[in-house]
PDB file of N, CA, C and O in Angstrom:
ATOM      1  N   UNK A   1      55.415 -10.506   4.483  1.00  0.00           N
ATOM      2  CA  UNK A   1      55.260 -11.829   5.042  1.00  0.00           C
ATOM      3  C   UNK A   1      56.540 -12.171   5.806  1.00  0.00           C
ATOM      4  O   UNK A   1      57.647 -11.796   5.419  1.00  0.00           O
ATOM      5  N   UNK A   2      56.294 -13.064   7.158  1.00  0.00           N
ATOM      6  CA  UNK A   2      57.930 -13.030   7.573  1.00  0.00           C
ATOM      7  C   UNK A   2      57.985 -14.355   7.135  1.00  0.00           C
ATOM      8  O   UNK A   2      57.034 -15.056   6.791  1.00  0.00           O
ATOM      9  N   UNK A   3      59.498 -14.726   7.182  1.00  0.00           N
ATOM     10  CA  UNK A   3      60.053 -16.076   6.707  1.00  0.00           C
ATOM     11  C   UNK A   3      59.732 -17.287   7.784  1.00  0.00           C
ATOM     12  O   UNK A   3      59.684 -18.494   7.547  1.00  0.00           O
ATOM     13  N   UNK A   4      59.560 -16.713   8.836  1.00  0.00           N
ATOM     14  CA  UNK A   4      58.286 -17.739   9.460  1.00  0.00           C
ATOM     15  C   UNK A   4      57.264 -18.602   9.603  1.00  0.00           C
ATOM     16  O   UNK A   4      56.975 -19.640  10.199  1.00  0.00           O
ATOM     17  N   UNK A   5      56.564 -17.376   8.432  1.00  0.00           N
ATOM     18  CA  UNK A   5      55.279 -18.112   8.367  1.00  0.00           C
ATOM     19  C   UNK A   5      54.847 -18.650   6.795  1.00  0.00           C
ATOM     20  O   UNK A   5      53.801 -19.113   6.340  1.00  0.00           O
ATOM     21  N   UNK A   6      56.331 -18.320   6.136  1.00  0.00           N
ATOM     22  CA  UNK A   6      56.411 -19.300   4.350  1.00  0.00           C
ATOM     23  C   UNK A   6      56.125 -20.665   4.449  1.00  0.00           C
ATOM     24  O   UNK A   6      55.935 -21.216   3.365  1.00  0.00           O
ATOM     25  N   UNK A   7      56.049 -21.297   5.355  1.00  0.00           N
ATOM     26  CA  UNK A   7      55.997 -22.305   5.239  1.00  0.00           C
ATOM     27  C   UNK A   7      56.374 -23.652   6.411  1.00  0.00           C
ATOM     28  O   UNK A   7      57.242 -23.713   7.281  1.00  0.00           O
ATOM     29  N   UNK A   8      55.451 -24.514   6.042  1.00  0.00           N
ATOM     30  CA  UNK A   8      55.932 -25.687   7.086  1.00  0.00           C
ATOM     31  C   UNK A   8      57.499 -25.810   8.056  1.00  0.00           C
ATOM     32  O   UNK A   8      57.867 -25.515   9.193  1.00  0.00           O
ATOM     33  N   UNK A   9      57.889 -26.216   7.245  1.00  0.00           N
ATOM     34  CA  UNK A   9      59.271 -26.209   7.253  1.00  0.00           C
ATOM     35  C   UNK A   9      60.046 -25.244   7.999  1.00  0.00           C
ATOM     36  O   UNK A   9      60.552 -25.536   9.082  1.00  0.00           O
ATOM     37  N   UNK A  10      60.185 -23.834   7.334  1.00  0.00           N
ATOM     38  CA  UNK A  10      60.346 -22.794   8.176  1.00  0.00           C
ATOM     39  C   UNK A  10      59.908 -22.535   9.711  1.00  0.00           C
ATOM     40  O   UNK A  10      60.592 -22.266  10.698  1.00  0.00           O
ATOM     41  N   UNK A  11      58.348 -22.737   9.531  1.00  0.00           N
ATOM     42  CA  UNK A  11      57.818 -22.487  11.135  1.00  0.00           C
ATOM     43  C   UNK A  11      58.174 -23.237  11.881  1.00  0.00           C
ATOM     44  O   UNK A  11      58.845 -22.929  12.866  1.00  0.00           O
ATOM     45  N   UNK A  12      57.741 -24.637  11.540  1.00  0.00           N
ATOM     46  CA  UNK A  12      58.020 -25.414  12.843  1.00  0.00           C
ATOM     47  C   UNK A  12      59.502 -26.302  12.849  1.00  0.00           C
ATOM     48  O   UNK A  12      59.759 -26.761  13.962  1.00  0.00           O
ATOM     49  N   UNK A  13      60.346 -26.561  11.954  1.00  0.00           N
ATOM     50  CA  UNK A  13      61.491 -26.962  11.737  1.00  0.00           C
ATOM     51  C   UNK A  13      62.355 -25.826  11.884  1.00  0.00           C
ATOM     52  O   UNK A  13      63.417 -26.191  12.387  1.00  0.00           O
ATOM     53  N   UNK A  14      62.327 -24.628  11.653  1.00  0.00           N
ATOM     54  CA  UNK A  14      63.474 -23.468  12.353  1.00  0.00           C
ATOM     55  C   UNK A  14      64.355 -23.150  10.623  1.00  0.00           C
ATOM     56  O   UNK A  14      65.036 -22.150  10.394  1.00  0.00           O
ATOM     57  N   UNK A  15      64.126 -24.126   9.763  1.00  0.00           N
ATOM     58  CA  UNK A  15      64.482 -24.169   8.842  1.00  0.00           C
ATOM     59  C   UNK A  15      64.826 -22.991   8.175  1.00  0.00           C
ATOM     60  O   UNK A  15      63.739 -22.412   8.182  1.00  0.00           O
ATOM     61  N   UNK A  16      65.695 -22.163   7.540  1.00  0.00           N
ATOM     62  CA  UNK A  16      65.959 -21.148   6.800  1.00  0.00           C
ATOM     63  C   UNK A  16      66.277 -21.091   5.596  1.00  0.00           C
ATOM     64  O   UNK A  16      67.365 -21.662   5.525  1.00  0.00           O
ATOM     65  N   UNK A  17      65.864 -20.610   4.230  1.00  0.00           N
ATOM     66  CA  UNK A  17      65.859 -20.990   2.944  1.00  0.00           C
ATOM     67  C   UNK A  17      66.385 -19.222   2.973  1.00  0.00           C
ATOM     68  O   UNK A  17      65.592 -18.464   3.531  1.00  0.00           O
ATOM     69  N   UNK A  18      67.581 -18.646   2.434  1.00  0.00           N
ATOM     70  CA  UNK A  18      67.484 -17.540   1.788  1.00  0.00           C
ATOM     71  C   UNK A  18      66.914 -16.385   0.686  1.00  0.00           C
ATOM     72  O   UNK A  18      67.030 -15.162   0.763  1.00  0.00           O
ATOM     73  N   UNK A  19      66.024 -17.484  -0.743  1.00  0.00           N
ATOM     74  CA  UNK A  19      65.584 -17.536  -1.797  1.00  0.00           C
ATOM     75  C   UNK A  19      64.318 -17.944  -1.565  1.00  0.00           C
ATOM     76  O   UNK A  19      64.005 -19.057  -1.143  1.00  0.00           O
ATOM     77  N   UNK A  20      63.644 -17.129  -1.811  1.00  0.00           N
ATOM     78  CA  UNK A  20      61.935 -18.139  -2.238  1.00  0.00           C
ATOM     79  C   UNK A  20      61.843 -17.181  -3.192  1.00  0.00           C
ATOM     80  O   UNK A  20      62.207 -16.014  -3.334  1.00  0.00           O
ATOM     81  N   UNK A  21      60.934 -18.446  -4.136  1.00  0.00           N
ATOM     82  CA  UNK A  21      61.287 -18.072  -6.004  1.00  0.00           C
ATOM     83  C   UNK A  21      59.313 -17.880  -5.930  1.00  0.00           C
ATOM     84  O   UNK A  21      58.803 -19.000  -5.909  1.00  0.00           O
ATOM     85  N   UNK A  22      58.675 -17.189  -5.906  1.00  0.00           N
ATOM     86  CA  UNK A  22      57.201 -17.159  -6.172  1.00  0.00           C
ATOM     87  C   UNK A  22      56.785 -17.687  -8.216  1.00  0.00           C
ATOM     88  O   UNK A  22      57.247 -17.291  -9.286  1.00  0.00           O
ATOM     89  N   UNK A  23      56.006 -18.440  -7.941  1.00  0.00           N
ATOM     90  CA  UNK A  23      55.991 -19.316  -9.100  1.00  0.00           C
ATOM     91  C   UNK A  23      55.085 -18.067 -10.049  1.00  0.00           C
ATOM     92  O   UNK A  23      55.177 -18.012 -11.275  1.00  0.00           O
ATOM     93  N   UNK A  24      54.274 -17.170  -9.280  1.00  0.00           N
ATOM     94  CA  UNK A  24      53.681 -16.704 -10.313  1.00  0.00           C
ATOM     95  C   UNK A  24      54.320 -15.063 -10.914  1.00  0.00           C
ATOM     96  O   UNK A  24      53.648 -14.268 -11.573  1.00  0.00           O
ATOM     97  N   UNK A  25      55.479 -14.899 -10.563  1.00  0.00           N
ATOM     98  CA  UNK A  25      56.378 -14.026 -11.150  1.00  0.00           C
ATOM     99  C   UNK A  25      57.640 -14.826 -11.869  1.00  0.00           C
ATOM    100  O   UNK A  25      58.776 -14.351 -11.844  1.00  0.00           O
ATOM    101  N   UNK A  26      57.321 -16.128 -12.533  1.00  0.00           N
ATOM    102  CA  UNK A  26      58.318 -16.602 -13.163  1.00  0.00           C
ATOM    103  C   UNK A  26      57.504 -16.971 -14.422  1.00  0.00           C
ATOM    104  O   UNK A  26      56.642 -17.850 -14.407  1.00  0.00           O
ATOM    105  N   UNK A  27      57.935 -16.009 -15.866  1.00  0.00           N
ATOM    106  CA  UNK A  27      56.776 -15.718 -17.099  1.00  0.00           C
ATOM    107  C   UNK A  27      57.028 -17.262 -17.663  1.00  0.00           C
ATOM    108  O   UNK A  27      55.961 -17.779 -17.996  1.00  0.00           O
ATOM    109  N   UNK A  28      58.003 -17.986 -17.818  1.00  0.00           N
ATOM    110  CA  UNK A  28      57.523 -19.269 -18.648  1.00  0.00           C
ATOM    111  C   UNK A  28      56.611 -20.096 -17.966  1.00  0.00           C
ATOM    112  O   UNK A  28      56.000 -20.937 -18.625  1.00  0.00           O
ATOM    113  N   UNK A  29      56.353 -19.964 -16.357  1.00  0.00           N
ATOM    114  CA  UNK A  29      55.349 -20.154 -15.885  1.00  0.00           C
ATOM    115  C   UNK A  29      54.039 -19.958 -16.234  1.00  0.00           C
ATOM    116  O   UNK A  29      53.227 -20.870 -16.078  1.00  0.00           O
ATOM    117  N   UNK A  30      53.652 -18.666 -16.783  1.00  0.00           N
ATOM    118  CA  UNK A  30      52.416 -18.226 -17.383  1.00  0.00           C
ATOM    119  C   UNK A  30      52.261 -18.358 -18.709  1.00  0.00           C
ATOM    120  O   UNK A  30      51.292 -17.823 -19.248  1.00  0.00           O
ATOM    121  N   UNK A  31      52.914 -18.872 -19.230  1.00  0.00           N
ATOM    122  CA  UNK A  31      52.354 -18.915 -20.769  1.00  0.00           C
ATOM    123  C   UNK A  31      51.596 -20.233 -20.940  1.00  0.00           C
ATOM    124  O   UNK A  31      51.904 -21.238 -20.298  1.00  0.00           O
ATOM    125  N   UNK A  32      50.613 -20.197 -21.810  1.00  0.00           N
ATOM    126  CA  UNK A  32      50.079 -21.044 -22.575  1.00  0.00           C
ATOM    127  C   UNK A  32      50.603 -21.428 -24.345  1.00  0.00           C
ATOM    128  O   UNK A  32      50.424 -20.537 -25.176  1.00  0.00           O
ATOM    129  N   UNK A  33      51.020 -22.322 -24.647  1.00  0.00           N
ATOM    130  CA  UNK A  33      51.908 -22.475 -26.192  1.00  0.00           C
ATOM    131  C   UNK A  33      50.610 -23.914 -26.667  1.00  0.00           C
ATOM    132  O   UNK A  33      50.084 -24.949 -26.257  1.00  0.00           O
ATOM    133  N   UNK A  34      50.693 -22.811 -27.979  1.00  0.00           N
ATOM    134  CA  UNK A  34      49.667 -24.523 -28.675  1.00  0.00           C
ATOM    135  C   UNK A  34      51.091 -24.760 -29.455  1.00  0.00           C
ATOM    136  O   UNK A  34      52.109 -24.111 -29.697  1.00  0.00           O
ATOM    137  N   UNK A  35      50.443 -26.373 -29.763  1.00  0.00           N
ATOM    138  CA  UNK A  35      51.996 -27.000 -30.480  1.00  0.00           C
ATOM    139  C   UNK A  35      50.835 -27.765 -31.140  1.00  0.00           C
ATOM    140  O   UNK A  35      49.700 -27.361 -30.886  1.00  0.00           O
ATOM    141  N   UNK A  36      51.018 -29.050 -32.135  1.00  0.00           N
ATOM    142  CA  UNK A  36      50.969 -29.947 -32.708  1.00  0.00           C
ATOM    143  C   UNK A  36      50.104 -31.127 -32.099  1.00  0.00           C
ATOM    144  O   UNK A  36      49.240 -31.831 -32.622  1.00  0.00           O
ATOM    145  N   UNK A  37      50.480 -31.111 -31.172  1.00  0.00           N
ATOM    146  CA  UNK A  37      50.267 -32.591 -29.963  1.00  0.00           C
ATOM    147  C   UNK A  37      48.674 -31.570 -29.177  1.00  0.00           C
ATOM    148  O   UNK A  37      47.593 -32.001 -28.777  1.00  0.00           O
ATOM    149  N   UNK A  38      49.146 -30.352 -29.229  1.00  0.00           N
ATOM    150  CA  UNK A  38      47.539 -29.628 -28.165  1.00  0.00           C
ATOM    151  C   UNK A  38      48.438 -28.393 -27.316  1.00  0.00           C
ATOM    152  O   UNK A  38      49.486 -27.866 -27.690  1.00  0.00           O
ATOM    153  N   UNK A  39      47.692 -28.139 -26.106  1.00  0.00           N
ATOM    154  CA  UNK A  39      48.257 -27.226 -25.862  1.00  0.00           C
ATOM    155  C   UNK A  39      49.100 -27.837 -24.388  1.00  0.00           C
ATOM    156  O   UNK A  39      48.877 -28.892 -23.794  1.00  0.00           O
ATOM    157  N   UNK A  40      50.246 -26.635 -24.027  1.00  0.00           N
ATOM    158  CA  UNK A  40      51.391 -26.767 -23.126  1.00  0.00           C
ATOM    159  C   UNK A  40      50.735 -25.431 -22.099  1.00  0.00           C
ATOM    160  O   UNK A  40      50.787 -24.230 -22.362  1.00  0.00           O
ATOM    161  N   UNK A  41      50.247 -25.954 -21.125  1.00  0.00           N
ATOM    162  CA  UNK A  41      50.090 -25.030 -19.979  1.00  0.00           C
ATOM    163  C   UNK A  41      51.557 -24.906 -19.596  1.00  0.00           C
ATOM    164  O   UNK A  41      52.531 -25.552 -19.983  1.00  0.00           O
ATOM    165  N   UNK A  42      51.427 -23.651 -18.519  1.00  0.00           N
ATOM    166  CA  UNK A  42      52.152 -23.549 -17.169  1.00  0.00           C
ATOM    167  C   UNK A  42      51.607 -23.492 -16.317  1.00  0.00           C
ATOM    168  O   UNK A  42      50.399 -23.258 -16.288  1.00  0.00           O
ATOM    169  N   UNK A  43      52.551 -23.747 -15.043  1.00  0.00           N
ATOM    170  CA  UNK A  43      51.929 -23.881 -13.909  1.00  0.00           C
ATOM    171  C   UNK A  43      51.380 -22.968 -13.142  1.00  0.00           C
ATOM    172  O   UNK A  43      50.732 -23.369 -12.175  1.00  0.00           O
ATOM    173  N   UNK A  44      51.519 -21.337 -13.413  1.00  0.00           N
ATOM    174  CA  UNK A  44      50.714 -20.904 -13.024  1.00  0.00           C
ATOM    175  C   UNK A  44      49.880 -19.881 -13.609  1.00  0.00           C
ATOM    176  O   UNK A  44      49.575 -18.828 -13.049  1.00  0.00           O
ATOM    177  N   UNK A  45      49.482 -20.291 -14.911  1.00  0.00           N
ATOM    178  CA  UNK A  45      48.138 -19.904 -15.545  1.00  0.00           C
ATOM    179  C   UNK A  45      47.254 -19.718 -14.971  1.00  0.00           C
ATOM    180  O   UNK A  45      46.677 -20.779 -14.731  1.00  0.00           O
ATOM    181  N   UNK A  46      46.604 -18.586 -14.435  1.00  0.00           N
ATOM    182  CA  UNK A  46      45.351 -18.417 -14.090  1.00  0.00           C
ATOM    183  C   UNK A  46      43.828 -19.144 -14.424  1.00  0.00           C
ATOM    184  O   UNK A  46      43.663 -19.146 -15.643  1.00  0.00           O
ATOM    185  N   UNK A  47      42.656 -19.768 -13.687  1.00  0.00           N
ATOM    186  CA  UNK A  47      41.692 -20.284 -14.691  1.00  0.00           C
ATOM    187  C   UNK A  47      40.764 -19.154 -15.752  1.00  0.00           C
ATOM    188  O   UNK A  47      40.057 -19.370 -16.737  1.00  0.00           O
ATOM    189  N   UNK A  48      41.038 -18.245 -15.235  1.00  0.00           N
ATOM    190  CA  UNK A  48      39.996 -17.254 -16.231  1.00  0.00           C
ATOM    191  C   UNK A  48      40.979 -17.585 -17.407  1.00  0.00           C
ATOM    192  O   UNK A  48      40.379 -18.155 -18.318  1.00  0.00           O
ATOM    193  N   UNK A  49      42.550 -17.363 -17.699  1.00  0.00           N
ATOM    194  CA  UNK A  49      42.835 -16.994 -18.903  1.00  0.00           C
ATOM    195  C   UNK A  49      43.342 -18.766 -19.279  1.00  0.00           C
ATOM    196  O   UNK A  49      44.011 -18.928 -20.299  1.00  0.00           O
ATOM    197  N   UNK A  50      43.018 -19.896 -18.493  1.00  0.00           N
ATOM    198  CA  UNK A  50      43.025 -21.169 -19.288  1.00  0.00           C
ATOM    199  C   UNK A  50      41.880 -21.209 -19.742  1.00  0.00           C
ATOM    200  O   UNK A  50      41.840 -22.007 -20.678  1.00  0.00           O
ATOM    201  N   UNK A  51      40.750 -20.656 -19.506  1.00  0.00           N
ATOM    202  CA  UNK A  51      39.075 -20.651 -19.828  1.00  0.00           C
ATOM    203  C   UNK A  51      39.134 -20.238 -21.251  1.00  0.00           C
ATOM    204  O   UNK A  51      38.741 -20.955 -22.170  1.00  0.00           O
ATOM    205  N   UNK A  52      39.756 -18.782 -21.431  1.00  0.00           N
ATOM    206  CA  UNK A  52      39.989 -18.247 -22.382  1.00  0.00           C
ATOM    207  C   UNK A  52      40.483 -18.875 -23.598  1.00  0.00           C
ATOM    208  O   UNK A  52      39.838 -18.987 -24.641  1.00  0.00           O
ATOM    209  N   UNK A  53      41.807 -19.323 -23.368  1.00  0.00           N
ATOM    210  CA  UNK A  53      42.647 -19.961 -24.422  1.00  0.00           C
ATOM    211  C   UNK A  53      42.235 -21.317 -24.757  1.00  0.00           C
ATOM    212  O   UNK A  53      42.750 -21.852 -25.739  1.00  0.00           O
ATOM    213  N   UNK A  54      40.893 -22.279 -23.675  1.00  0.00           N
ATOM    214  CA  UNK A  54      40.576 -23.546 -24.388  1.00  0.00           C
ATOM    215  C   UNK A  54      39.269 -23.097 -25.367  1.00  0.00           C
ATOM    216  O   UNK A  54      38.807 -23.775 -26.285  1.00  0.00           O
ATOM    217  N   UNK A  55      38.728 -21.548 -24.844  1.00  0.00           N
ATOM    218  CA  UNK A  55      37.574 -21.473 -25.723  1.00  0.00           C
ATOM    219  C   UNK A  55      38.395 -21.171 -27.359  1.00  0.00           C
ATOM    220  O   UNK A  55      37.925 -21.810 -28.301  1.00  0.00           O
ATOM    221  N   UNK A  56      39.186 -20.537 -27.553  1.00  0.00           N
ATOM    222  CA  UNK A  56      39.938 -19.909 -28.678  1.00  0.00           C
ATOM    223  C   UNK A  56      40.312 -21.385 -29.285  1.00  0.00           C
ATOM    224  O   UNK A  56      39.916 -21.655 -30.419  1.00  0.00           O
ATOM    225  N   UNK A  57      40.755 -21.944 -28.849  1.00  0.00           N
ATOM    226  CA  UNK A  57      41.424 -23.514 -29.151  1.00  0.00           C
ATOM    227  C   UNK A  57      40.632 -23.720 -30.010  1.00  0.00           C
ATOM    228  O   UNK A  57      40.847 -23.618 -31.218  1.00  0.00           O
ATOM    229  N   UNK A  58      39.173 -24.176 -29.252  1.00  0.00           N
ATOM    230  CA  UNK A  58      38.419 -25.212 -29.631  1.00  0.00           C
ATOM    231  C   UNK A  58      37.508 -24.342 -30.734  1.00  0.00           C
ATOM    232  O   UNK A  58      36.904 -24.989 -31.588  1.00  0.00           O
ATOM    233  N   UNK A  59      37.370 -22.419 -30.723  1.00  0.00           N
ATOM    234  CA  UNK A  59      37.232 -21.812 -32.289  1.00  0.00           C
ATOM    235  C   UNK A  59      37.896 -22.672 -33.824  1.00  0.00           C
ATOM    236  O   UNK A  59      37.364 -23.308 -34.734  1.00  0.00           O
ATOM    237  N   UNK A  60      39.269 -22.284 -33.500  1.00  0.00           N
ATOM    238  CA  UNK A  60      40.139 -22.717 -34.162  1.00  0.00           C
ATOM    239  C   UNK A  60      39.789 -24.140 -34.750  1.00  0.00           C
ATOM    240  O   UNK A  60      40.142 -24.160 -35.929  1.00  0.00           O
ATOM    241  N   UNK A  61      39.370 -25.029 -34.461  1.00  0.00           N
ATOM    242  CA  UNK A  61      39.840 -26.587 -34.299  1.00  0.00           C
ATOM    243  C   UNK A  61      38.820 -26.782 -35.537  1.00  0.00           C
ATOM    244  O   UNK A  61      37.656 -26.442 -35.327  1.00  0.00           O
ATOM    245  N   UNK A  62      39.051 -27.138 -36.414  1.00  0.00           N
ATOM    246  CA  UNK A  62      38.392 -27.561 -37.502  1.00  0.00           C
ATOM    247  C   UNK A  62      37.913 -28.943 -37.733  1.00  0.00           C
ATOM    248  O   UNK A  62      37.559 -29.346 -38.841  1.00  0.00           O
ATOM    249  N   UNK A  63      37.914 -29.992 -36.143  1.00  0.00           N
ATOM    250  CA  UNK A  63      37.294 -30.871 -36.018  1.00  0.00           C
ATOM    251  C   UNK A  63      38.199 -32.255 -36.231  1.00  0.00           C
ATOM    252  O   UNK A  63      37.896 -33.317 -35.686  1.00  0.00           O
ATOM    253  N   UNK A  64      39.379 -32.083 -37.122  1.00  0.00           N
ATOM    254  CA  UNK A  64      40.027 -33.308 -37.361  1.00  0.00           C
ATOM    255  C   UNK A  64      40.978 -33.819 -36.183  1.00  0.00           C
ATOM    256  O   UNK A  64      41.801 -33.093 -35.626  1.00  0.00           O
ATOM    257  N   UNK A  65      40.784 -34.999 -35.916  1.00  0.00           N
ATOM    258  CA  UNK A  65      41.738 -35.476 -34.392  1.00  0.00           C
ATOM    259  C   UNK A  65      43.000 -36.133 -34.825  1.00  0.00           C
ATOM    260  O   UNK A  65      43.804 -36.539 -33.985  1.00  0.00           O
TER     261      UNK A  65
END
């Protein structure tokens, strides 16, 4: 991809960023964590494997809120 065409900014502002961080090669990004309160997505969880982990959830859930 050239740094051109990353983005708004870049193309038509001339703008130059050295770093672009891709969100879905950053792993605390991808995890899903159940806690207490429910569950803690990241931001870039796929929907097949959020599909997954609300069906497992809601196995689990023994009904009390």
């Amino acid at each position: 991809m050239e740094m051109s065409t990353a983005g708004v900014e870049m193309k038509f502002k001339n703008m130059h960023y050295p770093v672009l961080i891709a969100a879905t090669h950053v792993r605390e990004l991808s995890i899903i964590r159940q806690t207490n309160a429910g569950l803690c997505v990241g931001a870039s969880v796929t929907l097949a494997t959020l599909d997954q982990a609300l069906k497992q959830a809601i196995e689990q859930h023994d009904g009390n809120i």
